[in-house]
N, C-alpha and C positions, 0 to 999 in steps of 0.2 A: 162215179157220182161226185159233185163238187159241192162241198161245203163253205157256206158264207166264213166268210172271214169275221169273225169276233173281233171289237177293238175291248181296250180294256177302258175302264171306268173307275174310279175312285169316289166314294159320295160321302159327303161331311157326317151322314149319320154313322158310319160305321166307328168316329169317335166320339161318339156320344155315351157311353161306359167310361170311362177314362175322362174325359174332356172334363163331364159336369163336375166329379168329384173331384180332379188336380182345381178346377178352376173356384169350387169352391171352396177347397183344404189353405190354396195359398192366399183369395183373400180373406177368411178366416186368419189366418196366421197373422195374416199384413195387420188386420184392424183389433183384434184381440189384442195382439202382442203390443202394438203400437198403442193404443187405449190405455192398456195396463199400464205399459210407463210412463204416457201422457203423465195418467193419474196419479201414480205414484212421485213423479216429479213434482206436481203442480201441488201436492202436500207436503213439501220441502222436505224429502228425503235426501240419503247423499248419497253420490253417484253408484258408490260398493252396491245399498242396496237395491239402487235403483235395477242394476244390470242383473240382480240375484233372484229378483224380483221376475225381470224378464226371461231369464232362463228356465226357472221352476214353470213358466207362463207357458214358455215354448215345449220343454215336456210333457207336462200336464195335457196339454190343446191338442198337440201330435196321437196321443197315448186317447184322448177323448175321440178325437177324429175317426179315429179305425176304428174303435169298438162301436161308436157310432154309425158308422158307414156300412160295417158289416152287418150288425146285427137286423139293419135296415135294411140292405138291399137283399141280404138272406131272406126273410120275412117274404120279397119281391120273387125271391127263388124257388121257395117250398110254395108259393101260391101257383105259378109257372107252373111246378110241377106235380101238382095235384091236379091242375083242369088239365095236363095233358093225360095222366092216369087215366081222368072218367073221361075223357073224350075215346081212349085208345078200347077203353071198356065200352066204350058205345058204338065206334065201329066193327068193333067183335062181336057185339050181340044183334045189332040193329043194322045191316050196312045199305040197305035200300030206304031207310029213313035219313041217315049221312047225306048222301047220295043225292038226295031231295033238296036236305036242308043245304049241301053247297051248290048246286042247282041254282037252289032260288038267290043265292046270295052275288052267283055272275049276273041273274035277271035281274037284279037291285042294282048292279053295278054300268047294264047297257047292254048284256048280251044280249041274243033273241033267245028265246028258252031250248029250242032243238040243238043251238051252238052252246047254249050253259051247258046243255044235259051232257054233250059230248066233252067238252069241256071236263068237266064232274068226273065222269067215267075215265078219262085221260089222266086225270092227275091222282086220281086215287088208285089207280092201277101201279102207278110209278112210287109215290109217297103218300099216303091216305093221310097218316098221321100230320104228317110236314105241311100237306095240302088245307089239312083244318088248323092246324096250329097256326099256322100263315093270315088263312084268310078268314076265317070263325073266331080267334081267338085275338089275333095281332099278337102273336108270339114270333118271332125271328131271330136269326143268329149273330142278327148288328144287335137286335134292340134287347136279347135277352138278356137278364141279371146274372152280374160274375163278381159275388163278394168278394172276394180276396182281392184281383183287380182294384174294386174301388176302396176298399181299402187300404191298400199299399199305395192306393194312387193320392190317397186322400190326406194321411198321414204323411208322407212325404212331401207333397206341395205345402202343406202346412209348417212343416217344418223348413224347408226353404223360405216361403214365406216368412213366416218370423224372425228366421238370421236377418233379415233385412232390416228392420228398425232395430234388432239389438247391435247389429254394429254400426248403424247411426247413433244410439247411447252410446256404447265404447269409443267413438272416437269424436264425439263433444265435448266443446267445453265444459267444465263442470256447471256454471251457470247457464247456459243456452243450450240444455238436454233436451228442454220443450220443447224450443222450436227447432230441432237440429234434426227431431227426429219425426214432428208434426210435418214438417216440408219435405221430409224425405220420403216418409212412409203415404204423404198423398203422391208426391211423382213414380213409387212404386206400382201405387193402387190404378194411378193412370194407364200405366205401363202392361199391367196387366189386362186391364179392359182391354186394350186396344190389342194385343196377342191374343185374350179369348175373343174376340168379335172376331179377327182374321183370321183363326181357325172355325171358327162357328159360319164363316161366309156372313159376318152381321156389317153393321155400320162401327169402323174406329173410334169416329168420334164420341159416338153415342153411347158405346161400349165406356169408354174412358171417363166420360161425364157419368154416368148410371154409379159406376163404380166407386170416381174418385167419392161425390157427393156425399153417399152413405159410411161412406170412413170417414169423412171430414165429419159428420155430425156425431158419430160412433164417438170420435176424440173429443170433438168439444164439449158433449153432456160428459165424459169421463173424467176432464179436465178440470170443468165446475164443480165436480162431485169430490173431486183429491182435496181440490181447493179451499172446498167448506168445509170440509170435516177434519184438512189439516188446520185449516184458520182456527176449528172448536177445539180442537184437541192441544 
């Protein structure tokens, strides 16, 4: 017997656990960290605390990130895995009512109902559980939640992210902190768009602009804000 030949395949969703959280750990980091010492610049701090400033930013932000990210996509995991519980509790009690209901779900999809029915029977024979999980639930093993994952991935690009505009502070002028690190920290934020759109299979450009746009305003209301309350104080 001859079997087809399998090519392999790679598809952008199986980094989509990872992706979403690095890509949004490091622009977090870019526009926070970078805001922060916009702001603290622009209320005429001196460079010590400007950079002390940034550090505790980039700690803080890193150390928020994970405990954010887990706590969230755990939430995303104990929900996973309670509907797979009572789904697996329904095939054990109920399994020609399953049976039906993934049936009808190839019928809603284009099968003719004799090819769903055998269909149904085929794949619950092999993985019933895997079979509803899949196509009753939209649960999968690209798209399932893996905290720790987005955690580590989250924290970490955050913290990458922010070395970036603090070592545009560390090696400014002492007077052009502003803008040494406003101009650098948007060609970052550029830069990053256009690496997550090219991994995401999106548009570069469009990536680039989405991103830079909302750090630029991110800095500028933060920079108005250092500015006036340095000018009151």
């Amino acid at each position: 017997m001859i079997h087809p030949r399998r090519h392999a395949e790679r598809h952008r969703t199986e980094r989509i656990g990872w992706l979403r959280a690095a890509v949004l750990g490091a622009n977090d980091g870019i526009v926070s960290t970078a805001s922060l010492v916009v702001g603290v610049a622009a209320a005429g701090a001196t460079s010590a605390n400007v950079l002390l400033t940034g550090v505790a930013g980039l700690v803080a932000g890193a150390m928020s990130m994970a405990a954010g990210e887990y706590v969230s996509v755990h939430s995303q995991a104990d929900t996973e895995a309670a509907d797979l519980a009572r789904e697996k509790s329904e095939i054990e009690t109920d399994p020609a009512a399953e049976h039906r209901e993934l049936s009808a779900i190839y019928v809603g999809r284009g099968l003719e109902p004799a090819l769903a029915q055998q269909v149904a029977v085929q794949l619950m024979r092999h993985d019933a559980l895997g079979a509803h999980a899949r196509d009753e639930l939209g649960i999968s093993a690209a798209l399932s939640a893996r905290p720790v994952q987005a955690a580590l991935a989250s924290a970490g690009s955050f913290a990458v992210g922010a070395a970036l505009p603090l070592a545009a502070a560390a090696l400014a002028p002492a007077q052009g902190v502003l803008v040494w690190v406003s101009v650098a920290s948007l060609a970052f934020l550029a830069l990053l768009g256009v690496l997550a759109a090219r991994a995401g299979g999106a548009s570069p450009l469009l990536g680039a602009w989405r991103v830079t746009f909302w750090g630029a305003l991110a800095m500028a209301i933060t920079a108005g804000a250092g500015r006036l309350f340095g000018a009151a104080l």
